[in-house]
Structure formats: C-alpha cells, structure tokens
C-alpha atoms as an extended CHARMM CRD file, in Angstrom:
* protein
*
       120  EXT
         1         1  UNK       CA              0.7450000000      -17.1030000000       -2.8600000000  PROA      1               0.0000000000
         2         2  UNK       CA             -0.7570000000      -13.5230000000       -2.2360000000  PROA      2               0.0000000000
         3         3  UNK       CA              0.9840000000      -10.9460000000       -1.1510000000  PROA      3               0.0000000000
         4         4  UNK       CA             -0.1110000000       -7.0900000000       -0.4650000000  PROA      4               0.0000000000
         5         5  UNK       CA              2.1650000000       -4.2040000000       -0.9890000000  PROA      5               0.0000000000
         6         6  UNK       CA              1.7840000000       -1.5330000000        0.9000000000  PROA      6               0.0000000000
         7         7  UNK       CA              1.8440000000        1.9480000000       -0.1880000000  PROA      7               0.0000000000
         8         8  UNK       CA              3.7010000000        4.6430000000        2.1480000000  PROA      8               0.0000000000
         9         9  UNK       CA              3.8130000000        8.5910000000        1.1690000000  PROA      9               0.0000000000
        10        10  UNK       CA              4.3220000000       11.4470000000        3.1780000000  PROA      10              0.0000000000
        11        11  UNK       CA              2.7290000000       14.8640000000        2.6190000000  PROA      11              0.0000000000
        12        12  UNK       CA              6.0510000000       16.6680000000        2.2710000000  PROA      12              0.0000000000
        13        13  UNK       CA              7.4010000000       14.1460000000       -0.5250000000  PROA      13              0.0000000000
        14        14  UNK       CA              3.9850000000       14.3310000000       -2.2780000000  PROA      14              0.0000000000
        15        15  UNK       CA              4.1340000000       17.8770000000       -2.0590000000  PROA      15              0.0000000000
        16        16  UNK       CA              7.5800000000       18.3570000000       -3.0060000000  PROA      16              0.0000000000
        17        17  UNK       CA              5.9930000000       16.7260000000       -6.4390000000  PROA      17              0.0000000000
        18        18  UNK       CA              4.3400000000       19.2690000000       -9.0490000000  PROA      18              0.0000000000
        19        19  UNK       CA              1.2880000000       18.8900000000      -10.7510000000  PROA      19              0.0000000000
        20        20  UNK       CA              3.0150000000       16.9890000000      -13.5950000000  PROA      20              0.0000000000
        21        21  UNK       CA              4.8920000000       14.7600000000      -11.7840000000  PROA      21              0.0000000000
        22        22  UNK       CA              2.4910000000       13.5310000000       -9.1750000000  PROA      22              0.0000000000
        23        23  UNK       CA              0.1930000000       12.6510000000      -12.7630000000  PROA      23              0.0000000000
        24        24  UNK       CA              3.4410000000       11.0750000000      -13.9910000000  PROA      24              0.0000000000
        25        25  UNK       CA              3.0790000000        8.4210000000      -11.1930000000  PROA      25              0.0000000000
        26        26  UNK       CA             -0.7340000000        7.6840000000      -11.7070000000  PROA      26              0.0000000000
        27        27  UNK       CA             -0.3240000000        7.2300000000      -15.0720000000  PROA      27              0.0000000000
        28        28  UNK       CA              2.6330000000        4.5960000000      -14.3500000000  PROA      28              0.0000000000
        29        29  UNK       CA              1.0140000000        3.2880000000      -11.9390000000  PROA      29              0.0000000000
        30        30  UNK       CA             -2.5410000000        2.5570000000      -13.6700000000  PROA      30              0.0000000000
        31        31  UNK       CA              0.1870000000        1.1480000000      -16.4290000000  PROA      31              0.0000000000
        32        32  UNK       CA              1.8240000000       -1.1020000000      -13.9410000000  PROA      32              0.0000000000
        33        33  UNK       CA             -1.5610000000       -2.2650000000      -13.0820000000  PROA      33              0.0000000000
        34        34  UNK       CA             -2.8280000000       -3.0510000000      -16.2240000000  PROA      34              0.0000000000
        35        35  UNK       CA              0.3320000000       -5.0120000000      -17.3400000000  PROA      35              0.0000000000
        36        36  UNK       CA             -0.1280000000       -7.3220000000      -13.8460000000  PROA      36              0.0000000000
        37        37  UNK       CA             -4.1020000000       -7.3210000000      -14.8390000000  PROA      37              0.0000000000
        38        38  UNK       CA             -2.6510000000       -9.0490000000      -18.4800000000  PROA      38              0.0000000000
        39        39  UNK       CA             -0.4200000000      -11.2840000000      -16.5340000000  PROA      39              0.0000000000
        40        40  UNK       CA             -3.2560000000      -12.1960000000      -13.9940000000  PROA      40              0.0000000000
        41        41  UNK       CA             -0.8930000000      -11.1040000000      -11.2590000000  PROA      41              0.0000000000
        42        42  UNK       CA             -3.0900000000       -8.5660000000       -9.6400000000  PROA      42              0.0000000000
        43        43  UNK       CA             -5.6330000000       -9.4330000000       -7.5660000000  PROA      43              0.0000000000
        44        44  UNK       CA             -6.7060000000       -5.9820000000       -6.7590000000  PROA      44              0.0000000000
        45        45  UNK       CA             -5.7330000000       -2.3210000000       -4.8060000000  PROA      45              0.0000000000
        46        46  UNK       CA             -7.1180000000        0.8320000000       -3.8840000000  PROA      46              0.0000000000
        47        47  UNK       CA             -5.3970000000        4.1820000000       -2.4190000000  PROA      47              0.0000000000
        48        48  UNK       CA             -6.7560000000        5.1920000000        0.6860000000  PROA      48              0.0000000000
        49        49  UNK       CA             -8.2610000000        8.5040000000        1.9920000000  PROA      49              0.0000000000
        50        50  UNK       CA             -6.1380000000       11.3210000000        3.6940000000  PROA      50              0.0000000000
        51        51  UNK       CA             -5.1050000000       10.1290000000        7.0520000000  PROA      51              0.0000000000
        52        52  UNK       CA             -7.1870000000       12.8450000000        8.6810000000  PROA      52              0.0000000000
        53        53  UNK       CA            -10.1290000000       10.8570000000        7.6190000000  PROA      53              0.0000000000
        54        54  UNK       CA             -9.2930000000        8.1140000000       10.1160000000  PROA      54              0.0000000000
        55        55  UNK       CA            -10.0430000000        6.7990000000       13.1310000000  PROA      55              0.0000000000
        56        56  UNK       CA             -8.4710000000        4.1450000000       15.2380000000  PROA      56              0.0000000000
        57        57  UNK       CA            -10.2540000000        1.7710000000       17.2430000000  PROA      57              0.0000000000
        58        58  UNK       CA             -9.1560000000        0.6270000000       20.3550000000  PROA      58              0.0000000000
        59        59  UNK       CA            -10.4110000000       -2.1580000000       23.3440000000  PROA      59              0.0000000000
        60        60  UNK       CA             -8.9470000000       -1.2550000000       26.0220000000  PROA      60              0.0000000000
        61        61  UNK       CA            -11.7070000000       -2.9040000000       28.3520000000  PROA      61              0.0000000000
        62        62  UNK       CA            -15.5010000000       -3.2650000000       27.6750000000  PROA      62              0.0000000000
        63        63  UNK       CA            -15.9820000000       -0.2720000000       26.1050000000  PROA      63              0.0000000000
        64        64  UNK       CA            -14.2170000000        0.7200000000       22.8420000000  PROA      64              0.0000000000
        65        65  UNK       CA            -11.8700000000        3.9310000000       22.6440000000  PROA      65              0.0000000000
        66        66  UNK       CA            -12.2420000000        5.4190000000       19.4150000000  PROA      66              0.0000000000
        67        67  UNK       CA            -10.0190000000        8.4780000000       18.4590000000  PROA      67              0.0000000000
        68        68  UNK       CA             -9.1230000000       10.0800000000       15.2570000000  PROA      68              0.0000000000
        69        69  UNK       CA             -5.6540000000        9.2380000000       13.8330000000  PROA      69              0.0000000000
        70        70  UNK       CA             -3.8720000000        7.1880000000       13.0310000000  PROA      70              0.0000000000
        71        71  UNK       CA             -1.0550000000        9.6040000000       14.3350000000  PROA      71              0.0000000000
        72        72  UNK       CA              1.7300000000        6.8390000000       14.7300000000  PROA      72              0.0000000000
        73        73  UNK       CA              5.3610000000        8.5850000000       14.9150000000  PROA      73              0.0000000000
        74        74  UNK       CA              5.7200000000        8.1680000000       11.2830000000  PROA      74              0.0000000000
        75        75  UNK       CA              6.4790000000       10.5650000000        8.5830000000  PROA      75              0.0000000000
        76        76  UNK       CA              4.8610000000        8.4380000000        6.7940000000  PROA      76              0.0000000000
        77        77  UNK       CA              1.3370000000        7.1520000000        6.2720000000  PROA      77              0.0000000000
        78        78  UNK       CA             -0.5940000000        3.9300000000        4.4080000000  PROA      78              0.0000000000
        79        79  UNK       CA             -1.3890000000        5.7910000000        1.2860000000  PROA      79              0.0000000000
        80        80  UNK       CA             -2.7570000000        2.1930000000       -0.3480000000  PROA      80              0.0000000000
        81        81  UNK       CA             -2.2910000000       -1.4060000000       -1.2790000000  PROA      81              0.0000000000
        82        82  UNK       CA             -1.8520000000       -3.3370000000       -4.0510000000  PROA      82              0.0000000000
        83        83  UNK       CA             -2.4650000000       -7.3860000000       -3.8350000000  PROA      83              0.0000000000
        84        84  UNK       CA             -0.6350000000       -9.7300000000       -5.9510000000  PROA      84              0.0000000000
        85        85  UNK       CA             -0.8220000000      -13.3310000000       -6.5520000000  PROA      85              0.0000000000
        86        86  UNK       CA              2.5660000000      -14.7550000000       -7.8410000000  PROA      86              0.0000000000
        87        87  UNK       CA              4.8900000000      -17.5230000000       -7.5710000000  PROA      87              0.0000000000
        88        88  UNK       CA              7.0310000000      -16.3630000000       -5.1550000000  PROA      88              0.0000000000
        89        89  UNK       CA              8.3570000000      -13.2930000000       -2.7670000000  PROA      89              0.0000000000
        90        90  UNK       CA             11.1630000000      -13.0580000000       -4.9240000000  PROA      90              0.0000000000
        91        91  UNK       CA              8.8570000000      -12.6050000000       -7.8660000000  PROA      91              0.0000000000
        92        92  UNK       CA              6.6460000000      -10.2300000000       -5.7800000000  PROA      92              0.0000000000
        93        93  UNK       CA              9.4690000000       -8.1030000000       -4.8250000000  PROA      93              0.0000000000
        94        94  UNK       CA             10.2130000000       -7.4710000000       -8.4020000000  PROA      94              0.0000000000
        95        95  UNK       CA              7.1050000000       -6.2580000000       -9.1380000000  PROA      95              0.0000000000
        96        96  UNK       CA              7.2370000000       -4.1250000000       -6.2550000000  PROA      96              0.0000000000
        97        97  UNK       CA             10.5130000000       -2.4500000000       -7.4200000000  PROA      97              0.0000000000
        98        98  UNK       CA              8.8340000000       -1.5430000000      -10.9620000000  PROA      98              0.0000000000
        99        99  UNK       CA              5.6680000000        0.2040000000       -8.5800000000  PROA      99              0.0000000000
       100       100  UNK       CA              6.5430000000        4.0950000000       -9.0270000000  PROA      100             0.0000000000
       101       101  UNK       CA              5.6440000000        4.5060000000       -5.4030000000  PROA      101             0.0000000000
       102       102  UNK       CA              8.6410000000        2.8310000000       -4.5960000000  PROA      102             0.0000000000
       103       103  UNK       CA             10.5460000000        5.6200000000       -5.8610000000  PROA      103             0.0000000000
       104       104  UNK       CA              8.9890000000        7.6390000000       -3.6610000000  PROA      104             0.0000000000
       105       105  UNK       CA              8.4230000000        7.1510000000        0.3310000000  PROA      105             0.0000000000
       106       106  UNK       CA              8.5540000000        2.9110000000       -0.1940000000  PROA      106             0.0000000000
       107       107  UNK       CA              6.1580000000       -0.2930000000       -0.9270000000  PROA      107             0.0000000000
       108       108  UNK       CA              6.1690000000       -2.9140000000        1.8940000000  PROA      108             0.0000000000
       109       109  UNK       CA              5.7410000000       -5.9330000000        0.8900000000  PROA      109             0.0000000000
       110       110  UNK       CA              4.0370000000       -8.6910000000        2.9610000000  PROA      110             0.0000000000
       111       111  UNK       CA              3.1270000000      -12.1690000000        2.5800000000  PROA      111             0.0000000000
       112       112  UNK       CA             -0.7870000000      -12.8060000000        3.3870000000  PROA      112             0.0000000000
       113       113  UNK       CA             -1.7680000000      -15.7040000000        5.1540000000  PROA      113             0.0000000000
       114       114  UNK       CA             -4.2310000000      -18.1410000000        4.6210000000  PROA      114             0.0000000000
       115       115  UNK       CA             -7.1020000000      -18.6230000000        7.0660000000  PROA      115             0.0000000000
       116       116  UNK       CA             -5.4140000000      -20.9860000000        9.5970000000  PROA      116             0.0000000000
       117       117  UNK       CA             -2.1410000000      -18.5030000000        9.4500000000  PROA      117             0.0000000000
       118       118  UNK       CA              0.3170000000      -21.5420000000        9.7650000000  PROA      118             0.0000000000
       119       119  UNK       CA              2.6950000000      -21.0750000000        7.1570000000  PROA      119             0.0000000000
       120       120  UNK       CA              4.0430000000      -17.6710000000        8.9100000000  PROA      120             0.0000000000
C-alpha cells in the first residue's frame, strides 16, 4: 500500500534553527531517503515552495475564484511529501518517526487510495 507523509514546518520553528542545524536535517533527511531508496520503500517526494508562492483555487459558481494563499489558520504550512510503499501503516508510521521533520513541526501520515477509493 502507498502512503504519503506529509511534511509540516512553520517559519518560526525553521527559523529558530541555525544555519547548521537546518543542514543537519537535509543531510538526515537525503540519508533517510536513500536508505528507503535501498529498501525500495520510497516511491518518491519533493519539498514545496514558500507558501507565498501559492494560490488557491476555488469554484464557487461558473467562474473560478483564484486568490493567493493558502492562508488556512495554521501555524503551520505543507512544507513537502514523501510517498512510501510498504506493508503496512504500522510499518509506514515507523518510518515516519525516523523522518527528522518529525522532530520538528510533524509528518502526517495518510493512506492513498487507489483509483476507485473503496478501501477508505
């Protein structure tokens, strides 16, 4: 089964990180990466442009409403994803816990459903 973590960070956590730290957690987590690439775990992941980059799209009748954003009431934001193919969520949850993001603001982790979506 696949499953796609999702990276959360906040600017003031981030931040809060120096120079050598915030290299610290690339460096682990191109490592974690590799290690799931050996294990043919990972499927694949990016991190995503600052949030002030985005836009939101929105049909709220025939004509789309797009606006910048996202601007949810979070302190947090979708930084990136990583997507994993394993046996189970169990299994999936601890490779989450060894991502270095989760040390930081959190990794969701979600199931991702096939085409027809039954199995949810």
């Amino acid at each position: 089964m696949k499953y796609m973590l999702l990276i959360y960070s906040s600017p003031q956590t981030w931040d809060a990180l120096s120079e050598e730290e915030r290299d610290r957690v690339v460096r682990e987590h191109m490592a974690w990466e590799r290690e799931l690439i050996e294990t043919g775990e990972y499927v694949g992941g990016h991190a995503l442009a600052d949030q002030v980059q985005s836009k939101v799209v929105r049909l709220q009748s025939v004509d789309p409403m797009i606006t910048d954003g996202p601007y949810l009431e979070a302190k947090e934001h979708l930084a990136g994803y990583d997507m994993l193919e394993c046996e189970s969520m169990e299994r999936a949850l601890e490779l989450a816990v060894r991502n270095p993001h989760a040390g930081l603001d959190g990794v969701e982790v979600r199931p991702i459903m096939d085409v027809g979506g039954m199995e949810m």
